[in-house]
C-alpha positions in Angstrom: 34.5 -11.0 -44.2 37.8 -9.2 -43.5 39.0 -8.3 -39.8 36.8 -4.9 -39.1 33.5 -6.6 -40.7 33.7 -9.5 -38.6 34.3 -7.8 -35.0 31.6 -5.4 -35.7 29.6 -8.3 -36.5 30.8 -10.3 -33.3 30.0 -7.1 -31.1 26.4 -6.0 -32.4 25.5 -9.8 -32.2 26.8 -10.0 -28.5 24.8 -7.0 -27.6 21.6 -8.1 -29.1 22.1 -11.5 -27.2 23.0 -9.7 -23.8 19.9 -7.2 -24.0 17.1 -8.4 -21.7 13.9 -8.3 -22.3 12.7 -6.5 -19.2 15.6 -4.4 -17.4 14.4 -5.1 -13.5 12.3 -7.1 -12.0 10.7 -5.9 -8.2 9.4 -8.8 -6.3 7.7 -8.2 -3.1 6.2 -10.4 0.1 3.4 -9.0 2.1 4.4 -10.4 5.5 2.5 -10.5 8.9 4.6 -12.6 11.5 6.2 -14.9 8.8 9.6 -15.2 10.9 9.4 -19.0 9.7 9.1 -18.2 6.4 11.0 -14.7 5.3 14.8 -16.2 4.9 13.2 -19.1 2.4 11.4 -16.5 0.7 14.2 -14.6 0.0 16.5 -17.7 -1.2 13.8 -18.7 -3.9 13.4 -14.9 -4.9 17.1 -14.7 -5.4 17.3 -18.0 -7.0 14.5 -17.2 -9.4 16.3 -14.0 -10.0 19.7 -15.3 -11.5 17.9 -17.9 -13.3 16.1 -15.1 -15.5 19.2 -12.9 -15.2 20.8 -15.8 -17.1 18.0 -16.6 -19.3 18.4 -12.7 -20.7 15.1 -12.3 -19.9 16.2 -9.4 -16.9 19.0 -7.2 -16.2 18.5 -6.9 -12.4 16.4 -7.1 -9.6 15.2 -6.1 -6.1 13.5 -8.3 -3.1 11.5 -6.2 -1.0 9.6 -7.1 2.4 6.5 -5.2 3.0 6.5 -5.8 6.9 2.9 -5.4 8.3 3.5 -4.2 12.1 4.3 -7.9 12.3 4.6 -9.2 16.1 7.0 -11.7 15.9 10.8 -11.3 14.9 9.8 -10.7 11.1 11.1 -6.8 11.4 14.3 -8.1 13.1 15.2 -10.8 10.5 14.1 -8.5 7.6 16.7 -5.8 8.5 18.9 -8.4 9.5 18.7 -9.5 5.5 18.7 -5.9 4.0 22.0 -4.5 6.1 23.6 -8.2 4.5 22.5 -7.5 0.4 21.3 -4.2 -1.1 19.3 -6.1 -3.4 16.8 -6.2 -0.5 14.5 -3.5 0.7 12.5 -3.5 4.1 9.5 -1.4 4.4 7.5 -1.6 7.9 4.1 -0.5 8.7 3.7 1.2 11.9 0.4 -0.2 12.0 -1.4 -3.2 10.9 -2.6 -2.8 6.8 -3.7 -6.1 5.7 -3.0 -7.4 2.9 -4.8 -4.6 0.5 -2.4 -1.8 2.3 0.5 -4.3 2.0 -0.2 -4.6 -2.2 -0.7 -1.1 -2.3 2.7 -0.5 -0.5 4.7 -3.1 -2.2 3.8 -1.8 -5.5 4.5 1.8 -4.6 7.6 1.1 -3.7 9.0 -1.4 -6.5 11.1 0.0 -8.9 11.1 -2.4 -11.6 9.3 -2.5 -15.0 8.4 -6.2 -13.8 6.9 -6.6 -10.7 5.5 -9.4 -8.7 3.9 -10.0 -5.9 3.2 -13.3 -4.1 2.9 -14.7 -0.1 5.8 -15.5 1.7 5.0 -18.9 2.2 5.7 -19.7 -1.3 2.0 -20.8 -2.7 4.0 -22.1 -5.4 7.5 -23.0 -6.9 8.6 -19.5 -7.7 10.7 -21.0 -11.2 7.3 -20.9 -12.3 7.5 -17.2 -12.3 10.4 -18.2 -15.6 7.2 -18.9 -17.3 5.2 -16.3 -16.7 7.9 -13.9 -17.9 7.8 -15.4 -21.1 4.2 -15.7 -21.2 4.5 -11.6 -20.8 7.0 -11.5 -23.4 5.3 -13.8 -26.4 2.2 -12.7 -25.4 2.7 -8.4 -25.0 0.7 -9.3 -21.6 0.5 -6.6 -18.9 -0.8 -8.7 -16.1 0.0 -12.2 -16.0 -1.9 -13.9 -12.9 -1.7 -17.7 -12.3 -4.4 -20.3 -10.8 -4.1 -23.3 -8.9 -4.4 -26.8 -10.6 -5.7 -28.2 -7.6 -7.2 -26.5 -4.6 -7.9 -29.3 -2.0 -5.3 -29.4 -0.8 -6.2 -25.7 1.4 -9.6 -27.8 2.4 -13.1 -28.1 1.2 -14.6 -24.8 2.8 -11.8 -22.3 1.5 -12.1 -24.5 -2.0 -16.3 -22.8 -2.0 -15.6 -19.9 -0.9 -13.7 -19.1 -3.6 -15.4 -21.0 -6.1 -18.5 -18.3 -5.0 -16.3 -15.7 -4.8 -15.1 -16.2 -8.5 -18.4 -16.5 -9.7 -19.4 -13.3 -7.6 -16.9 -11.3 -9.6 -18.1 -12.9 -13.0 -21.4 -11.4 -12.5 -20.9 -8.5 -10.8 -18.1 -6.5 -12.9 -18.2 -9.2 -16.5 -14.4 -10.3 -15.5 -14.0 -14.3 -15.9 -10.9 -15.6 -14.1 -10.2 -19.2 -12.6 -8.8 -18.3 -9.4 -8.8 -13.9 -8.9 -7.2 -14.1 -5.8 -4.2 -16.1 -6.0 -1.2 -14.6 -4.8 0.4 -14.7 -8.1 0.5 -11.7 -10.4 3.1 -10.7 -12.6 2.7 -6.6 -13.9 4.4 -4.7 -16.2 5.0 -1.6 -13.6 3.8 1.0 -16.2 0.1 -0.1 -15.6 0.1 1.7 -12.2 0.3 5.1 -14.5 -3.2 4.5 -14.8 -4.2 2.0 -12.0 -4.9 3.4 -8.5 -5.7 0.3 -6.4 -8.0 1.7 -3.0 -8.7 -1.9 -1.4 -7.0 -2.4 1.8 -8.3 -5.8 2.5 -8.0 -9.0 0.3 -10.4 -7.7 -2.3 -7.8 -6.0 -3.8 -6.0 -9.0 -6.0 -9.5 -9.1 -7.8 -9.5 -5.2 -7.9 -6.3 -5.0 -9.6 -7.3 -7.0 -12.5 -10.8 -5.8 -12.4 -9.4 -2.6 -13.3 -7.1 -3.8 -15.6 -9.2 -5.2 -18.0 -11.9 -2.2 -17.6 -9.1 -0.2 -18.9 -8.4 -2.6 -22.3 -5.2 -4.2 -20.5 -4.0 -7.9 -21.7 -4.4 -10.1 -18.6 -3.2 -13.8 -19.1 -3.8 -16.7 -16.9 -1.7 -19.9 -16.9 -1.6 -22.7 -14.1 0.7 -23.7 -11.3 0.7 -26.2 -8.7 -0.3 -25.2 -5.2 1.7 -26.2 -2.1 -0.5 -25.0 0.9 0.9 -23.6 3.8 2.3 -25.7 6.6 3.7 -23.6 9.2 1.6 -20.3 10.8 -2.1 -19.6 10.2 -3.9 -18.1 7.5 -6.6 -15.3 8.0 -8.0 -15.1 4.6 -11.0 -17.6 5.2 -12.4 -14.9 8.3 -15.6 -13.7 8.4 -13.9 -10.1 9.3 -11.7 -10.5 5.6 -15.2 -12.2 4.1 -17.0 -8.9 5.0 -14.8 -6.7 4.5 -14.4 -8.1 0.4 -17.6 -7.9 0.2 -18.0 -4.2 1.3 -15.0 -3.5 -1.1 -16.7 -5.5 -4.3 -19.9 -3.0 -3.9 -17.8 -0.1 -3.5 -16.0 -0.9 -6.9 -19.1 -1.5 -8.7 -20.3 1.3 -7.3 -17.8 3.5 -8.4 -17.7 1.6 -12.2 -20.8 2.0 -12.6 -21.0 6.1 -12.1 -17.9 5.8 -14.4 -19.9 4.0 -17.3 -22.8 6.5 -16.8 -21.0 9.7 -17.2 
């Protein structure tokens, strides 16, 4: 191989080992008063990050805080971390969303053809998110959504109501998943071309892939360890949040249904 032949060789085979699989991945936090939890969130995101960015499996990426009219000094610190790296994007709610409005903001504003969206208490070690990028890859998956090994750890109660609330979805819209609403989905950000997600409570993790198999989408599961949280309280066990799934579960059949008869 003379001189010419060999650089050209050198150079195609250095581009096809720098190309990425994915060009940027858009994580984003849903945050209500999580002052004790934002800056950590933010190190494992970044962490995470130039792990893939070295793996080749992403060219870039972007952190972004969905702040929910948050009470505490989450607004403060979040600004605080977006003035310091443009990487990271702050969006604030004038008003309280929960966590549906939240998703449906965060996912608005990412940018990335990957995009994923978890708590800010980190549910779960976020170099798990390596795997699930590869899981999309191998597997051509568009939503790749994660469920908890173990769930005791949350307590007993929260362990049946979700247990019940799986088994609701099963019957009510034919969609069998382990554990719908853990805060772990990875989406290829084309699928919101066609996906228009109307929950604004915490129905809408289930909605999201609900919809995205009604449509013929690949959705994977694959399972994680679950570290509950320790610091703040969680709302999602409420009978306010309990009702207002519920109300948001007939509304989506409801609206499949008239779907499936026209």
């Amino acid at each position: 191989m003379n001189g010419v032949a060999h650089w050209v060789y050198a150079t195609s085979l250095n581009t096809a080992m720098n190309t990425a699989h994915f060009n940027k991945l858009s994580i984003f936090f849903p945050m209500w008063n999580e002052e004790e939890y934002l800056e950590r969130a933010l190190s494992a995101g970044r962490e995470l990050c130039d792990v893939l960015i070295a793996d080749g499996e992403i060219e870039t990426y972007e952190l972004i805080i969905i702040d929910d009219a948050s009470t505490d000094k989450t607004p403060q610190i979040a600004d605080a971390a977006a003035a310091a790296d443009p990487r990271v994007k702050v969006v604030h709610h004038p008003v309280n969303r929960k966590l549906g409005g939240s998703m449906k903001t965060g996912f608005a504003t990412a940018t990335g053809d990957l995009v994923l969206y978890t708590d800010a208490d980190l549910p779960f070690d976020m170099l798990e998110v390596r795997r699930a990028v590869r899981l999309m890859h191998y597997y051509e998956a568009d939503v790749v959504s994660a469920f908890r090994f173990d769930r005791t750890g949350e307590g007993y109660i929260r362990s049946v109501y979700s247990t019940f609330y799986n088994g609701l979805v099963r019957v009510f819209f034919g969609v069998k998943m382990r554990d719908i609403n853990f805060a772990f989905k990875l989406c290829r950000g084309s699928i919101f071309e066609k996906i228009e997600l109307k929950s604004e409570g915490s129905f809408i993790d289930a909605e999201l892939v609900i919809r995205a198999k009604k449509l013929g989408m690949n959705v994977i599961q694959f399972g994680v360890d679950y570290f509950p949280r320790t610091r703040g309280v969680s709302t999602l066990s409420s009978m306010s949040v309990i009702r207002k799934i519920v109300k948001e579960m007939f509304t989506l059949r409801k609206e499949l249904r008239a779907i499936e008869a026209d």
